[in-house]
N, CA, C and O of each residue as an XYZ file, in Angstrom:
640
protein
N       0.847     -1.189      0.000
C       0.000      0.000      0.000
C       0.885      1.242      0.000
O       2.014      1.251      0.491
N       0.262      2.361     -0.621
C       1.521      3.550     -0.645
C       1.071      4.031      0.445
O       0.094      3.564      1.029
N       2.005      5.413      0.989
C       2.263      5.729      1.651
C       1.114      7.089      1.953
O       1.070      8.148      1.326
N      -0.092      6.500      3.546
C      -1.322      7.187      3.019
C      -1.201      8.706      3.358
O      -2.063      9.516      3.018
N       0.332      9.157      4.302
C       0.485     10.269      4.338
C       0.242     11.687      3.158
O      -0.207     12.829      3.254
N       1.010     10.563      1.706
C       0.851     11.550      0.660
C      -0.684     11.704      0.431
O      -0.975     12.850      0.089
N      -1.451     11.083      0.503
C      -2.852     11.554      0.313
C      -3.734     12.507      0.597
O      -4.098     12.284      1.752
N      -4.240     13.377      0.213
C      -5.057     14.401      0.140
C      -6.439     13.996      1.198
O      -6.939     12.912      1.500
N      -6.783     15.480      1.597
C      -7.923     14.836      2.560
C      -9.211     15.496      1.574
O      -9.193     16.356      0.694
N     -10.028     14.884      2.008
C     -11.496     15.299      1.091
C     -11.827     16.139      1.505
O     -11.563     16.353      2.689
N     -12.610     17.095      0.723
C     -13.459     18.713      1.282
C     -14.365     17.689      1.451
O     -14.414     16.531      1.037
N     -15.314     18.604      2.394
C     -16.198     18.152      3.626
C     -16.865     19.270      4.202
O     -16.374     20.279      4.708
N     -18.015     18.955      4.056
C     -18.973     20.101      5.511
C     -19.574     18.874      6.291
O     -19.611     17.650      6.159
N     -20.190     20.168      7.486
C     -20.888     19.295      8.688
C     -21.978     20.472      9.104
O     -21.920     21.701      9.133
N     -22.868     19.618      9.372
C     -23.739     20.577     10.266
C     -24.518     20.044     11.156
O     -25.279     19.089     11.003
N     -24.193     21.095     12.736
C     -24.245     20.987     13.804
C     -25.957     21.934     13.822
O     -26.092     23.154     13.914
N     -27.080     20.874     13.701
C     -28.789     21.295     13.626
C     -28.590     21.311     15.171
O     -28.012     20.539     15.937
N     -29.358     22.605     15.370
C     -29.781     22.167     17.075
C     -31.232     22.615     16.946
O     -31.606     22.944     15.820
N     -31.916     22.658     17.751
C     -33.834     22.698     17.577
C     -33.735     24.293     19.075
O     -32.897     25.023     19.605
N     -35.247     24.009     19.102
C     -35.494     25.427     19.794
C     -35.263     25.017     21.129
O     -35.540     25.866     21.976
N     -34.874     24.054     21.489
C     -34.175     23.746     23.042
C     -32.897     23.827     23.164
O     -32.463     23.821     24.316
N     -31.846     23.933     21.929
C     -30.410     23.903     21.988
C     -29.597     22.645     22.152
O     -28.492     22.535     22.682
N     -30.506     21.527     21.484
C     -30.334     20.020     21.532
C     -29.894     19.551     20.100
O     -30.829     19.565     19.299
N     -28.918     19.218     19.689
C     -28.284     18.869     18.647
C     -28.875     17.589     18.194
O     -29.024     16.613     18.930
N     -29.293     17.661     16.600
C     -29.629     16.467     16.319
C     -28.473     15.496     15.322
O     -27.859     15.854     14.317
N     -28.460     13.887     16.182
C     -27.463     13.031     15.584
C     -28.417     11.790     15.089
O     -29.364     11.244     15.655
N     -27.790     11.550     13.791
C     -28.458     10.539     13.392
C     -27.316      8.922     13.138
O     -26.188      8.874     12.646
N     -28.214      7.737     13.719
C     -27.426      6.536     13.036
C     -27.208      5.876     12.515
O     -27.862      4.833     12.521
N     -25.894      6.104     11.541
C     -25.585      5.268     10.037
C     -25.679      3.982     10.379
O     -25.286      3.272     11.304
N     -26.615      3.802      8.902
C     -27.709      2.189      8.597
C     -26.152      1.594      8.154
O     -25.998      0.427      8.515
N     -25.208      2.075      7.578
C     -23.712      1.220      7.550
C     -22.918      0.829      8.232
O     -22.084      0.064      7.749
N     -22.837      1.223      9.767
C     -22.296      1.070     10.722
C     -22.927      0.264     11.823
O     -23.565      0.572     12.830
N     -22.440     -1.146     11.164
C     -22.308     -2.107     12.025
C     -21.753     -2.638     13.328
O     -22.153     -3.457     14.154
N     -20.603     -1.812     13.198
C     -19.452     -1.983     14.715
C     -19.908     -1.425     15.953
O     -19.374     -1.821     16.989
N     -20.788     -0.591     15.999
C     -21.276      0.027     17.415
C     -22.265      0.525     17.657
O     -23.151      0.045     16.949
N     -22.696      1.445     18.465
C     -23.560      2.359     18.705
C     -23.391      3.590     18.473
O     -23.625      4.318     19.437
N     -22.886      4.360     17.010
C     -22.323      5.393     16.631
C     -23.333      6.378     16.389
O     -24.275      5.696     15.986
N     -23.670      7.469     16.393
C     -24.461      8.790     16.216
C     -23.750      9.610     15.304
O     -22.567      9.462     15.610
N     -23.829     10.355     14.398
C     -23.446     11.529     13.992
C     -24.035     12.476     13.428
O     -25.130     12.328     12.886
N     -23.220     13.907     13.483
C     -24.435     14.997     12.810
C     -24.434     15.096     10.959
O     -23.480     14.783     10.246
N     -25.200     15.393     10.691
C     -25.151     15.665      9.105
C     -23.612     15.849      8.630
O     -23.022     16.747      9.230
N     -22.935     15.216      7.746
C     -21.859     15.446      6.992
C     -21.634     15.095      5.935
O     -22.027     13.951      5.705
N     -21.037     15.710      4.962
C     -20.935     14.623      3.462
C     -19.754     15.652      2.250
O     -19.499     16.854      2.334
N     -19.546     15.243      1.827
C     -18.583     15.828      0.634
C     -19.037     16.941     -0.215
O     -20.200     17.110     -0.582
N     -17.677     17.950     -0.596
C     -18.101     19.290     -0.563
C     -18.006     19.044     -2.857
O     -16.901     19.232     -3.367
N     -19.032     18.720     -3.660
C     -18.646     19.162     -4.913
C     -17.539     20.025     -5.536
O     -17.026     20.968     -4.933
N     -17.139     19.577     -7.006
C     -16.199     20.378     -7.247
C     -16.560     21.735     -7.393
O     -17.681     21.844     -7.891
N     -16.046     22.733     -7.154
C     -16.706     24.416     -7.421
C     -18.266     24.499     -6.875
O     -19.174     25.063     -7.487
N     -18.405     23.783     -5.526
C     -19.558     24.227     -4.973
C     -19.405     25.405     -3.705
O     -18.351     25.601     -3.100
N     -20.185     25.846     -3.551
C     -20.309     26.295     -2.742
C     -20.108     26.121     -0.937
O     -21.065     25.358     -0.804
N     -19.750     26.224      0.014
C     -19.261     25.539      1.237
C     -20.942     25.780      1.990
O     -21.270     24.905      2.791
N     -21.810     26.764      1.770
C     -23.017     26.848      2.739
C     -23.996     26.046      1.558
O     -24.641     25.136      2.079
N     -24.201     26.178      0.295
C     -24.885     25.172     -0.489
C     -24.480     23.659     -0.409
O     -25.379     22.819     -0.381
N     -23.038     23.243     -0.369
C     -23.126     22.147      0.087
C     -23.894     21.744      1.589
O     -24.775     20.900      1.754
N     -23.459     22.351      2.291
C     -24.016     22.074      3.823
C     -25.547     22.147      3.606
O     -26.202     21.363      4.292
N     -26.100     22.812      2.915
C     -27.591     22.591      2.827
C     -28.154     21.272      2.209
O     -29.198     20.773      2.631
N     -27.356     20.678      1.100
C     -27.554     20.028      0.081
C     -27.495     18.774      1.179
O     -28.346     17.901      1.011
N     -26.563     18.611      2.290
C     -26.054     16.897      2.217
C     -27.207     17.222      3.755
O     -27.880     16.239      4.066
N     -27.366     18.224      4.444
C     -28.728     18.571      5.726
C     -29.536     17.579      4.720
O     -29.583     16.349      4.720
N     -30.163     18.541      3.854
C     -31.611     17.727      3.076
C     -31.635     16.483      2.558
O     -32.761     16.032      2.353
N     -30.425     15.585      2.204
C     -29.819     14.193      1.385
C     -29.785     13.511      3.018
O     -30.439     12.469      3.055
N     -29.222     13.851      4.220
C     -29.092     12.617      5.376
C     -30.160     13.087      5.997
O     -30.497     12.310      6.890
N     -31.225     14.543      5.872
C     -32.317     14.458      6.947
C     -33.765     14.908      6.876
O     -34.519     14.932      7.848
N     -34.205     15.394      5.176
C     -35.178     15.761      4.590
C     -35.311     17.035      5.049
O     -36.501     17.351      5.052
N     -34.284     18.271      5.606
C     -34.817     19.481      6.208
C     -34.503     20.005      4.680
O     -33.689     19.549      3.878
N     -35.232     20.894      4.565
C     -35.292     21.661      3.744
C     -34.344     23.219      4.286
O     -34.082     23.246      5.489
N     -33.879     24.398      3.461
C     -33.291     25.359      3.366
C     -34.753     26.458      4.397
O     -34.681     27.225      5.358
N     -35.575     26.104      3.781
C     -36.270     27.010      5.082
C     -36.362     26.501      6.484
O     -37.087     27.192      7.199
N     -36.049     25.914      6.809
C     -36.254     25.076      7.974
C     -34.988     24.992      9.071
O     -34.875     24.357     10.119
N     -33.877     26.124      8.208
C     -32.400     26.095      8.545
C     -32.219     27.529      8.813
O     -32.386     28.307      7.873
N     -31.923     27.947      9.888
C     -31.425     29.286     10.063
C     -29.590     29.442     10.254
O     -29.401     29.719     11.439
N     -28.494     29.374      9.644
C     -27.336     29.537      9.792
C     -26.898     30.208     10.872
O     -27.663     31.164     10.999
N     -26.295     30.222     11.499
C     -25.580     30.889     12.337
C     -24.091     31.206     12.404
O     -23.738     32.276     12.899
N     -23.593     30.722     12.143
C     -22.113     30.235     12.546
C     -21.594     29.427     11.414
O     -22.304     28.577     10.876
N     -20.163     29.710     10.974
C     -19.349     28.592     10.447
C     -17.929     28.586     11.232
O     -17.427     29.684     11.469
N     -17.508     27.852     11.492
C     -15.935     27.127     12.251
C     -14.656     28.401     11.440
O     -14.575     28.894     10.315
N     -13.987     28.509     12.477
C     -13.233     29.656     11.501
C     -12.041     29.678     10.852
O     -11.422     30.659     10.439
N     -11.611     27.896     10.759
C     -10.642     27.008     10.028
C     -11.449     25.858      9.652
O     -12.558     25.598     10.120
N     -10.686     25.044      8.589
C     -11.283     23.445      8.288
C     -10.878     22.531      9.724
O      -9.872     22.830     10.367
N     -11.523     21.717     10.020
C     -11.202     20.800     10.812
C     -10.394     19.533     10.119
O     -10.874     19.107      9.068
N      -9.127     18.862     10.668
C      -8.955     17.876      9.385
C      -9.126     16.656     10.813
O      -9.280     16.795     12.026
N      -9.011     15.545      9.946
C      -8.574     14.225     10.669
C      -8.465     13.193      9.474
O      -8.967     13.167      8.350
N      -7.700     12.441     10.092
C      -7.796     11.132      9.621
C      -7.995      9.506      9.250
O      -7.081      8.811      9.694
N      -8.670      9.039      8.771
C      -9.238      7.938      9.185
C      -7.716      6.653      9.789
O      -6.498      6.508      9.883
N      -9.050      6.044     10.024
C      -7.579      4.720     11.411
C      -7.664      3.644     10.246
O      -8.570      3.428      9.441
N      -6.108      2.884     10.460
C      -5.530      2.440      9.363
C      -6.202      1.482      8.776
O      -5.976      1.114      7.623
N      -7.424      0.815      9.817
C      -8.411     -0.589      9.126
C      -9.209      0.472      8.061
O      -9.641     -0.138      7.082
N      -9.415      1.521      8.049
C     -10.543      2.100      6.555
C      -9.904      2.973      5.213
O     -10.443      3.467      4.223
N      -7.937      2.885      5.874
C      -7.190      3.559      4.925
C      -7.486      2.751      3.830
O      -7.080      1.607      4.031
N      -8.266      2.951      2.285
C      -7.797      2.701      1.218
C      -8.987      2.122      1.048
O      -9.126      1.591     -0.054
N     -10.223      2.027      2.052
C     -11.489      1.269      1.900
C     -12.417      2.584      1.380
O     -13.187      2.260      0.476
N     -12.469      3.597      1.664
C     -13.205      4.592      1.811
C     -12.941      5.973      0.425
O     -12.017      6.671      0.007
N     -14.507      5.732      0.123
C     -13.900      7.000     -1.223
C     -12.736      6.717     -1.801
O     -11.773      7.416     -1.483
N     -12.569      5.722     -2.697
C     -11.952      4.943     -3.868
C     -10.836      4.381     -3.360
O     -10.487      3.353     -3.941
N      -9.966      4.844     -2.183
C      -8.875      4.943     -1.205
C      -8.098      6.092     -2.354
O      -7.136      5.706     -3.019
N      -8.547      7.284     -2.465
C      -8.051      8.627     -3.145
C      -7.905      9.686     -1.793
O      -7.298     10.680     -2.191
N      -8.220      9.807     -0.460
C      -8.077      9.984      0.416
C      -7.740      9.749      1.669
O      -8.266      8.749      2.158
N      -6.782     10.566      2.577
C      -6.466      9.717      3.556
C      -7.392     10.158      5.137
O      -7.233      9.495      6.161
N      -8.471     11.546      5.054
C      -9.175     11.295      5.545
C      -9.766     12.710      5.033
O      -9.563     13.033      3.863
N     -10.609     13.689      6.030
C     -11.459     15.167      5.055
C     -10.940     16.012      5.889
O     -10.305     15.865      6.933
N     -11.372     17.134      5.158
C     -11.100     18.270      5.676
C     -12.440     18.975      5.862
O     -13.123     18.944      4.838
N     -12.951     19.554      6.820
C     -14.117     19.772      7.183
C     -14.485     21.540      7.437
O     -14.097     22.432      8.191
N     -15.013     21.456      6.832
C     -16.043     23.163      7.490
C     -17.662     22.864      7.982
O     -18.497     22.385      7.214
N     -17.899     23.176      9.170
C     -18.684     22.883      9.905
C     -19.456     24.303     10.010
O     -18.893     25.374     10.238
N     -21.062     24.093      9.770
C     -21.721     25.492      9.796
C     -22.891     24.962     11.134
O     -23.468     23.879     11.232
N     -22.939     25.843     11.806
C     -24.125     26.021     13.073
C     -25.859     26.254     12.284
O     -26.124     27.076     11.408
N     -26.646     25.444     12.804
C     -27.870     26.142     12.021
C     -28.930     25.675     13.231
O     -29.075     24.624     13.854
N     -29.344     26.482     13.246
C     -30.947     26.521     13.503
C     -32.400     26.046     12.830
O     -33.145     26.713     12.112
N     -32.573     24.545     13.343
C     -33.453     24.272     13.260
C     -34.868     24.784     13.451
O     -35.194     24.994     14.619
N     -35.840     25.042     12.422
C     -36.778     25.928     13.074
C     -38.438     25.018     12.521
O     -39.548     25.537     12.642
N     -38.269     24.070     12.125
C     -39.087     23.128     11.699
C     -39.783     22.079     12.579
O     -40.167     22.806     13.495
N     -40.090     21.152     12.814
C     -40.968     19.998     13.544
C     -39.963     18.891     13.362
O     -38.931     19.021     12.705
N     -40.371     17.680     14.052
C     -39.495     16.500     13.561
C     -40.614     16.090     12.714
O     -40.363     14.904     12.502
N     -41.852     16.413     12.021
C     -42.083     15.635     11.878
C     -41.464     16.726      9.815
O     -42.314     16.888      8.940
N     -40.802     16.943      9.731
C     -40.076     17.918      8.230
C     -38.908     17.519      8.601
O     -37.952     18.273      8.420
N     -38.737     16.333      9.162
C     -36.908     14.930      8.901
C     -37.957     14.163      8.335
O     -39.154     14.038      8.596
N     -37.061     13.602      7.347
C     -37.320     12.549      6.760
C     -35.995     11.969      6.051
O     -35.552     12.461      5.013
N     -35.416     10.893      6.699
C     -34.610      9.947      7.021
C     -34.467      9.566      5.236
O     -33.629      9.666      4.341
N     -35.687      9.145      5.407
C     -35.298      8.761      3.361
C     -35.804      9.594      2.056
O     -36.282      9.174      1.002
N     -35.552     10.824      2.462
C     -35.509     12.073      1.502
C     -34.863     11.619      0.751
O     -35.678     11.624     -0.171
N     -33.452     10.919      0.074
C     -32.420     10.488     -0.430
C     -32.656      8.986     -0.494
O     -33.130      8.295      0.409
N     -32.186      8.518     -1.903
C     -31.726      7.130     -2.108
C     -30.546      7.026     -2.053
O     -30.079      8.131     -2.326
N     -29.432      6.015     -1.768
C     -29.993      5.769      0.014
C     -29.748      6.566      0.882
O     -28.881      7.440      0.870
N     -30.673      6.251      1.879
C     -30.179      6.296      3.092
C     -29.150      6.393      3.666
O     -28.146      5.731      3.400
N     -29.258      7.353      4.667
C     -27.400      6.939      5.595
C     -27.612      6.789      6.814
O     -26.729      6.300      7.517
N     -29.025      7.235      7.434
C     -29.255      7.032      8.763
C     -30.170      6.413      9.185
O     -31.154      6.797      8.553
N     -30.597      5.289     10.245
C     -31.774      4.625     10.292
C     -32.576      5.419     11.177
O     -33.768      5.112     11.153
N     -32.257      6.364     11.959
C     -32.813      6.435     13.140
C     -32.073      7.977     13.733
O     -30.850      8.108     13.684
N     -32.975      9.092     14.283
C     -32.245      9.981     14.751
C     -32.427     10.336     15.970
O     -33.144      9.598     16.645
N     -31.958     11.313     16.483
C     -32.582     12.124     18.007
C     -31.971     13.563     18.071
O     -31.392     14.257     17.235
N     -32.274     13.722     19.210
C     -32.076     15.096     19.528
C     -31.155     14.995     21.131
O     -31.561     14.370     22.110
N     -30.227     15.555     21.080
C     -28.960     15.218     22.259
C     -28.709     16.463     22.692
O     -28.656     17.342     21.832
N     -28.483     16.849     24.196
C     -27.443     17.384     24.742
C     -25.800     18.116     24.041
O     -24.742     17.654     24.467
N     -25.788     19.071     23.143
C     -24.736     18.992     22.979
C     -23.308     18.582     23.489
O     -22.367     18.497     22.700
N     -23.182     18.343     24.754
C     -22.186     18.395     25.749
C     -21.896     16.338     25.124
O     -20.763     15.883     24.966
N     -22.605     15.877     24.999
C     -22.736     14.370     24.743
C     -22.345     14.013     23.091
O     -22.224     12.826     22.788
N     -22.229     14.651     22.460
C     -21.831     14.717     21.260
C     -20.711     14.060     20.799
O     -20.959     13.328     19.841
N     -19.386     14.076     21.213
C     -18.114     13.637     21.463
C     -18.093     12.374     21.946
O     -17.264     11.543     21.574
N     -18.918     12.170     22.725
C     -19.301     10.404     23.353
C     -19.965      9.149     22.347
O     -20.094      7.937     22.519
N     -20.329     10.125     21.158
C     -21.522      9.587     20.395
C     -20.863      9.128     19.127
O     -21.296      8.199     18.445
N     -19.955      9.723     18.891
C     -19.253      9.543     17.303
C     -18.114      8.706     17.751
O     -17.609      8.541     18.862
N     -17.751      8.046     16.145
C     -17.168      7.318     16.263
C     -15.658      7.932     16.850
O     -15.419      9.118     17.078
N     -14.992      7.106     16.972
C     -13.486      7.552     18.223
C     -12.612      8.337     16.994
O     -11.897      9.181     17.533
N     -12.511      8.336     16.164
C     -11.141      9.117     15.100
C     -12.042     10.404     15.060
O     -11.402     11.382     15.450
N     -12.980     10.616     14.803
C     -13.602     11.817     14.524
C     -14.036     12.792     16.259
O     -14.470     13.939     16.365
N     -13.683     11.728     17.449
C     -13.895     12.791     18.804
C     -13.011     14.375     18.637
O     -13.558     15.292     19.250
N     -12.117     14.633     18.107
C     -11.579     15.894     18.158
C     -12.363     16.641     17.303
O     -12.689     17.778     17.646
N     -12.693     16.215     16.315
C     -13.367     17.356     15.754
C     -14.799     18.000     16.442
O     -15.221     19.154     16.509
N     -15.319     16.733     16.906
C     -16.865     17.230     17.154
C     -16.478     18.116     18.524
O     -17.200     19.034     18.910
N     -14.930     17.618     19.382
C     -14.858     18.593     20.498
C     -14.570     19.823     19.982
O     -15.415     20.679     20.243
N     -13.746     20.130     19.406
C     -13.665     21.674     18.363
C     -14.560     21.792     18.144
O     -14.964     22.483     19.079
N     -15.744     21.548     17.205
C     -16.968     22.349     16.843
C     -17.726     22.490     17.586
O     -18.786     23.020     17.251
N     -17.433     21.928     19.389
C     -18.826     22.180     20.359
C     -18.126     23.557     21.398
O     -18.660     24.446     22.061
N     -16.926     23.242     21.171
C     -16.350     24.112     21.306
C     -16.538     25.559     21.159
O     -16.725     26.483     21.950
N     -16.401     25.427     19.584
C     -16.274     26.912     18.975
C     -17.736     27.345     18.862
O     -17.934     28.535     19.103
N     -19.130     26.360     18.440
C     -20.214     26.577     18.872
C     -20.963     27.194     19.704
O     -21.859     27.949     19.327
N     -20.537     26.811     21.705
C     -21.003     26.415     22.423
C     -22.254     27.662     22.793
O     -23.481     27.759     22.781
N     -21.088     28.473     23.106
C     -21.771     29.968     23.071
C     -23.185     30.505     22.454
O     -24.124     31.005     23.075
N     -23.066     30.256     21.043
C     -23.969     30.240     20.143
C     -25.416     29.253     20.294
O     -26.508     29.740     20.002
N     -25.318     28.155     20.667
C     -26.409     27.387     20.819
C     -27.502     28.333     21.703
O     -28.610     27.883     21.998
């Protein structure tokens, strides 16, 4: 296998939905077999897209919210990077990456649960969602990705 240092990390957004209680919603990937993993909306940034149109695009693809239903607040005021652990080096996104680079936007949920809809998108990525404690967030995702979600609750926190 080459050497996955030389590899490029993927553009990436995230978004950190919280509702009118300040409760972050995480949803859990129908692919993730290994645990009890949660995470918030994330997905890959198009070539020459936009960084807040993507973040809207992959919200509505993992959770049926629509752009009105999203009030922005906040974006992170660097990319977050990480990298995946060496069992998914070369499994993941063609193995053309060695893990993403992330911009994370804050939004305001201002909709119902009952405007999620899980299978807005073919497929699916999440079976099942909720609404969490931000402070619990970091406990919830999988272990390579805990620094980032502590940075973005971080730089968030205030804001919620």
């Amino acid at each position: 296998m080459s050497d996955s240092s030389q590899l490029p990390y993927r553009p990436c957004v995230g978004v950190m939905l919280v509702n009118h209680s300040g409760k972050a919603f995480v949803g859990k990937r129908i692919d993730n077999r290994e645990g009890d993993w949660w995470q918030m909306p994330q997905g890959g940034v198009d070539e020459g897209e936009d960084l807040r149109d993507a973040a809207l695009r992959e919200l509505w693809e993992e959770t049926g919210v629509v752009a009105s239903n999203v009030q922005f607040i906040s974006q992170t005021r660097e990319e977050l990077l990480y990298d995946l652990p060496e069992e998914l080096m070369g499994k993941l996104w063609g193995g053309k990456y060695r893990g993403q680079r992330q911009a994370w936007f804050l939004g305001r949920f201002v909709g119902t649960d009952d405007d999620i809809n899980l299978k807005a998108h073919n497929p699916p990525e999440f079976c099942d969602f909720r609404w969490v404690e931000p402070d619990l967030l970091p406990d919830l995702i999988v272990p390579f990705k805990k620094r980032v979600y502590r940075t973005v609750l971080e730089e968030f926190r205030a804001l919620i």
